[in-house]
N, C-alpha and C positions, 0 to 999 in steps of 0.2 A: 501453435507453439509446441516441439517437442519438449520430452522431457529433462533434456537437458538446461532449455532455456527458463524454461517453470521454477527449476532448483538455481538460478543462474537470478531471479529475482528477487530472492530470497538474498543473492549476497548485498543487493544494492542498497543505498540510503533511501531516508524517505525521499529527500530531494530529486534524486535519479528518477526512483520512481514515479514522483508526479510530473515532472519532465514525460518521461516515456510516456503515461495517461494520455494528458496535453496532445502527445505527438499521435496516440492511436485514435483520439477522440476527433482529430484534426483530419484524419485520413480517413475514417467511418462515416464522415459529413459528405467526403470529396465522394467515395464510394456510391455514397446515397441517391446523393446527384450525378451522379453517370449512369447510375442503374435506372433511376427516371429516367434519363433522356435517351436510353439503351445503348449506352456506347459501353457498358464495362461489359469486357469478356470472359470473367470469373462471378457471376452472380455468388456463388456462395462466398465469395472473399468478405460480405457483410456480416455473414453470419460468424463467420472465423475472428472477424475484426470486432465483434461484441465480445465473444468469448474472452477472447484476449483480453482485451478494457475489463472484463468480470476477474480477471485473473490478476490482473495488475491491483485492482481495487481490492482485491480481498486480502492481498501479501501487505500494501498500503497500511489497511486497515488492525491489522497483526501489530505492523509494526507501529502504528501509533497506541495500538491499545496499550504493548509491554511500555514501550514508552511514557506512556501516560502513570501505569502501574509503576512503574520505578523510580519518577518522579516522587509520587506517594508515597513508597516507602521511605525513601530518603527524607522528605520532610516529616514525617513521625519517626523515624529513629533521632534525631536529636533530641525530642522530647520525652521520647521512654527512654531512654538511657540517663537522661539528666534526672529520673524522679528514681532508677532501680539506684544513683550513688550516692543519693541522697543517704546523710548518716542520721540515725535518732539515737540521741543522746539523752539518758535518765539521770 
């Protein structure tokens, strides 16, 4: 993957990206099995095609954490803001 397409994952959904995963983990299998049976003429393309799957997993991974993170916030702001407007009255 060059660097343009690294920063190019970054724009996608999670859904894109686990889509792509799917699609690279699908092709790392096919690889596997051609490189047993010695018909692949790129041996290193396995290695390239792990990288990749590592790359895709870890932008994945990003972006479910903020997501997961922003979910949380959202559900505790409704609750600290409902007790800072609370009024006490003497």
């Amino acid at each position: 993957m060059k660097r343009n397409d690294i920063t190019a994952l970054h724009d996608k959904g999670i859904d894109a990206l686990e889509e792509q995963l799917l699609q690279l983990q699908q092709e790392l299998a096919k690889a596997r099995i051609e490189k047993a049976a010695g018909k692949l003429a790129n041996v290193s393309s396995v290695k390239m095609l792990k990288h990749d799957i590592a790359r895709v997993k870890t932008v994945l991974h990003e972006k479910t954490v903020v997501a997961a993170e922003a979910a949380a916030i959202a559900q505790a702001a409704p609750t600290a803001s409902a007790t800072s407007t609370t009024k006490v009255t003497e």
